[in-house]
C-alpha positions in Angstrom: 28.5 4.1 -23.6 25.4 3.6 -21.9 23.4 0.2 -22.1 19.6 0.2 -21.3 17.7 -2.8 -20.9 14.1 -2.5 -20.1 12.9 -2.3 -16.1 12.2 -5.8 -14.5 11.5 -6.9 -10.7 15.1 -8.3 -11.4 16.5 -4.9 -11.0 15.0 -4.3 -7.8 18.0 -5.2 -5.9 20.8 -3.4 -8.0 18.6 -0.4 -8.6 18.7 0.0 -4.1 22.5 -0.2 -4.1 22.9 3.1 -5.8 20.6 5.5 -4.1 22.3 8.4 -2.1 20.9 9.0 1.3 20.8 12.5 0.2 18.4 11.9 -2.0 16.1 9.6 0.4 13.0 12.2 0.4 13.0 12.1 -3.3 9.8 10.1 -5.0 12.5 9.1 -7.6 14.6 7.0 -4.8 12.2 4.2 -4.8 12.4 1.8 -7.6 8.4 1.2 -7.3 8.1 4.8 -8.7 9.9 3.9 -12.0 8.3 0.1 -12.1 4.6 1.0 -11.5 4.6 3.5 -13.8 6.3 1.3 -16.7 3.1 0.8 -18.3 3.7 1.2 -21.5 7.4 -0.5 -21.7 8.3 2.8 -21.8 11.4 2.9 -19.2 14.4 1.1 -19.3 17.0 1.1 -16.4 21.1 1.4 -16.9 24.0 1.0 -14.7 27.4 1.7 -15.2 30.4 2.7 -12.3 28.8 3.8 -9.2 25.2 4.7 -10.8 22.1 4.1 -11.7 20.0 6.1 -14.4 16.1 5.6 -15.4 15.0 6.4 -19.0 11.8 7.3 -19.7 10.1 8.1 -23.4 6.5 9.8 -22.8 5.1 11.2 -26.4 8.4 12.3 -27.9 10.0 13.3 -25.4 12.7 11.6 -23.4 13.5 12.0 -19.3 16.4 11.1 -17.7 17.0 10.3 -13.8 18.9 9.7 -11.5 18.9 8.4 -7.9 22.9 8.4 -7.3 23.5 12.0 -6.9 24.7 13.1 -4.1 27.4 15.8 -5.6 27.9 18.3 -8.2 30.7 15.7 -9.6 28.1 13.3 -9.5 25.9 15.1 -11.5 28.8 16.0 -14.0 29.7 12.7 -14.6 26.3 11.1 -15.6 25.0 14.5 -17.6 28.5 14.0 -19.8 26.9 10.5 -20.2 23.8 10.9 -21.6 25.1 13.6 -23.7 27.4 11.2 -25.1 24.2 8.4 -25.2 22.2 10.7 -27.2 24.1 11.8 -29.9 22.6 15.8 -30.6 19.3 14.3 -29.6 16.7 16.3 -27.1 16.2 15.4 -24.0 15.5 16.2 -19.9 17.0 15.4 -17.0 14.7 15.0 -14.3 14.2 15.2 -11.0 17.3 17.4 -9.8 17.2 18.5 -6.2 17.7 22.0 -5.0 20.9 21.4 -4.0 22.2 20.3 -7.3 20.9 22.9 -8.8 22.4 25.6 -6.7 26.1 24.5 -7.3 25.9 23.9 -10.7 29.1 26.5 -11.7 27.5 26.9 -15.6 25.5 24.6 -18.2 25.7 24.7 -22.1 24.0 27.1 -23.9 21.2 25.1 -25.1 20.0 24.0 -21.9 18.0 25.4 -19.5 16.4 24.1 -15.8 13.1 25.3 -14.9 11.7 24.6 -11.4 9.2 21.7 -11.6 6.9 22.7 -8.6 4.0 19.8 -10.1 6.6 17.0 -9.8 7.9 18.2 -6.3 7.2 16.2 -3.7 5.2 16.1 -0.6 6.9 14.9 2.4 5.1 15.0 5.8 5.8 13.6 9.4 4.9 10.4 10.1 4.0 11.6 13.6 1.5 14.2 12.2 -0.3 11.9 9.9 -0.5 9.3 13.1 -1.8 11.6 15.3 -3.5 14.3 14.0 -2.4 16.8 16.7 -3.2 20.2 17.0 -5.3 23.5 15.5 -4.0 22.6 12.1 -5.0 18.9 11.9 -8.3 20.0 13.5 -10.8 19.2 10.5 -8.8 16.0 9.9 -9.2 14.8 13.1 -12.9 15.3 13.1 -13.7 13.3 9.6 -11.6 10.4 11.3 -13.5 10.7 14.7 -16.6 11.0 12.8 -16.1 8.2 10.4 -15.6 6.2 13.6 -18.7 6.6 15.3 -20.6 6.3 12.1 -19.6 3.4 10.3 -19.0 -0.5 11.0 -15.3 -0.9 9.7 -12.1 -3.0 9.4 -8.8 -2.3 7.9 -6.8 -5.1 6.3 -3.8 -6.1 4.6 -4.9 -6.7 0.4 -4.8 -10.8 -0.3 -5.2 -11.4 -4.2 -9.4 -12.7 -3.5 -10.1 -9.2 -3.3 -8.1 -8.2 -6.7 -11.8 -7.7 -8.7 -13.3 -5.8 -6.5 -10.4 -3.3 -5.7 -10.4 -2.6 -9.9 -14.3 -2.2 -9.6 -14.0 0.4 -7.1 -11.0 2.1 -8.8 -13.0 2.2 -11.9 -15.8 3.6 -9.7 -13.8 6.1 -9.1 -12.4 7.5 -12.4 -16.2 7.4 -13.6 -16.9 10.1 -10.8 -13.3 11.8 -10.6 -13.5 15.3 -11.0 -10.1 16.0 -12.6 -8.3 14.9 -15.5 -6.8 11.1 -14.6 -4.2 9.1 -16.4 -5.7 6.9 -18.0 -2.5 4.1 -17.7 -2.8 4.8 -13.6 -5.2 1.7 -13.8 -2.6 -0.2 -15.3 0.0 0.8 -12.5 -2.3 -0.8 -10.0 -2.9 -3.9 -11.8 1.1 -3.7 -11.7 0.9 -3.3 -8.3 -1.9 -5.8 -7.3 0.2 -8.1 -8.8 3.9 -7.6 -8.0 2.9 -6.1 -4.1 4.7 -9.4 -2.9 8.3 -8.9 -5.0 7.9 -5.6 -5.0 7.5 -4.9 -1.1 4.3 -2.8 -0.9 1.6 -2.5 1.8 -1.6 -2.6 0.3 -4.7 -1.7 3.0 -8.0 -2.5 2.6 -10.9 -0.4 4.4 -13.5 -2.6 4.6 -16.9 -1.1 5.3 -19.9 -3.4 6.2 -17.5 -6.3 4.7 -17.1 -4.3 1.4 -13.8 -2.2 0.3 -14.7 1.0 0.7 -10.5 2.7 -0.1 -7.3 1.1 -0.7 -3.6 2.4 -0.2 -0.5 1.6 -2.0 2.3 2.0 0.3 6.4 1.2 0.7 9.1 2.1 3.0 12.8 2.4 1.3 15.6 1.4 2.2 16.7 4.5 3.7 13.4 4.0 5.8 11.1 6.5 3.8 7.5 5.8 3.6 5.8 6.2 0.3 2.5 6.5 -0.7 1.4 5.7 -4.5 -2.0 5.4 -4.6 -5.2 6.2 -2.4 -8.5 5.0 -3.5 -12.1 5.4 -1.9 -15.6 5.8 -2.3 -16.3 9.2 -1.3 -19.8 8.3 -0.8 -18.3 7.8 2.9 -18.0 11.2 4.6 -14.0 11.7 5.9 -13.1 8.4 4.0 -10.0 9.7 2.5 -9.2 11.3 6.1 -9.7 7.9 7.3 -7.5 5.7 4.7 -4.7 8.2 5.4 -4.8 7.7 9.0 -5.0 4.1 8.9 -2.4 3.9 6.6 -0.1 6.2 8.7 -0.5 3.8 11.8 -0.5 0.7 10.4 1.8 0.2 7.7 4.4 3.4 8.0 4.1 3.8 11.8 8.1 3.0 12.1 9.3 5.9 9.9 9.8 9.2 10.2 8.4 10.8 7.1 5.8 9.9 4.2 6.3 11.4 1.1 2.8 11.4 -0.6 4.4 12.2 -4.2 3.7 15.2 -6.6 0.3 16.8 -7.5 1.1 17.1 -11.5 -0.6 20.2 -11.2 -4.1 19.2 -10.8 -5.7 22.2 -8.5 -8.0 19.8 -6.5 -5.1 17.3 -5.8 -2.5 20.0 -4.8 -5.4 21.8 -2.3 -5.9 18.3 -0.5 -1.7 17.7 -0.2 -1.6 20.9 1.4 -4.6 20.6 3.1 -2.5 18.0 5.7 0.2 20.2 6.2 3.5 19.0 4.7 6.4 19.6 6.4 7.9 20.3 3.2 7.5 20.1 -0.4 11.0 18.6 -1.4 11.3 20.9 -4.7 12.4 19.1 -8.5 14.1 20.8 -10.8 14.1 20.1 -14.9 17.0 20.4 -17.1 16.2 20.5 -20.7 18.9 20.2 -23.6 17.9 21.0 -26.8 19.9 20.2 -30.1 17.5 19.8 -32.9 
């Protein structure tokens, strides 16, 4: 039987020894995705043979994932599991690569798996984002080139003294966003402004006339994976977000291969900007849903 205990920094550790390389370009590989969004003590973490498994309870619904997957046994074995776990009770299981997917041989008749194209991923080269190369990165490269020549800037590594004014700006922000936000996203940063140290992230800082004009919340895996949680800025700056993203890229994640900038949950304007830098590809989720009630 399954034991859940809720998420801690403390998992960190164990949580890394059970991810599958094969699963390396999926957001659900990195325990910061799971521990930054824990913001209501919602997810609890589990671990029994070779695997690990995330639960999460959003509303009244409850998700299931998985980072240990590397094989249609694999899979098997852990959907048997929570089965078992929750006794004739609904839930999803999350996450599930193509791959999966493809070689599952037949699943009960009160299941079904839909492709989840707003929690697919974005996963771009790191060399692209760097350099900004080419016809297809040519409006990119001009906002960065532009934001040069126009504006006296710096670009540094976050340090707690600038905790305050990172939350003013984000809540600057969300007063001017024009799509639907999360309202518990606030609380993920102030999870990550205060865990960046245990947690491993690269937080950067562009500093415009001394003031912090965008932030970036950044990691690199394990399996050597860059990933990007959150990207803040005052778009009173023309090509700001052009510029954090380059910054970012050659700072922080310049010794990686690929940056996966997460899903787009659907929201038009976010999905037009992912695409707008030109992913190499968008590492597709599937959802399996069981229903028994």
């Amino acid at each position: 039987m399954l034991k859940f205990e809720n998420i801690s920094i403390n998992h960190k550790t164990e949580f890394e020894k059970y991810i599958n390389e094969s699963n390396k370009l999926n957001s659900i590989s990195d325990f910061n995705f799971f521990f930054l969004w824990n913001t209501r003590n919602n997810i609890q973490i589990a671990f029994f043979s070779n695997y690990c498994i995330i639960k999460g309870v959003w509303g009244n619904k409850t998700y299931f994932y998985s980072p240990s997957i590397a094989t249609i046994e694999d899979f098997e074995i852990i959907f048997k599991e929570l089965e078992i776990f929750q006794k004739g009770k609904n839930f999803y299981f999350a996450g599930l690569s193509s791959i999966i997917v493809n070689t599952i041989k037949c699943i009960p008749n009160n299941c079904s798996i839909t492709f989840d194209r707003n929690a697919s991923d974005y996963i771009y080269s790191t060399y692209d984002l760097m350099n900004l190369q080419g016809k297809k990165f040519h409006a990119k490269k001009n906002f960065v080139n532009s934001f040069k020549n126009h504006y006296n800037y710096e670009f540094i590594e976050y340090d707690k003294s600038y905790y305050k004014e990172i939350i003013n700006l984000y809540d600057n922000w969300m007063k001017n966003s024009e799509h639907s936000v999360d309202k518990q996203e606030k609380v993920a940063i102030e999870l990550a402004l205060d865990n960046y140290k245990e947690l491993g992230l690269k937080i950067g800082l562009l500093l415009i006339d001394g003031k912090i004009g965008a932030f970036s919340v950044s990691a690199i895996s394990v399996h050597n994976i860059a990933q990007v949680f959150f990207e803040k800025a005052n778009v009173n700056y023309k090509g700001i977000y052009a510029m954090i993203n380059y910054l970012t890229a050659n700072t922080f994640l310049n010794n990686t291969e690929f940056i996966n900038r997460e899903e787009d949950m659907g929201i038009e304007g976010l999905r037009k900007a992912k695409l707008s830098y030109n992913p190499t590809l968008i590492y597709e989720k599937y959802l399996l849903e069981c229903k028994y009630e």
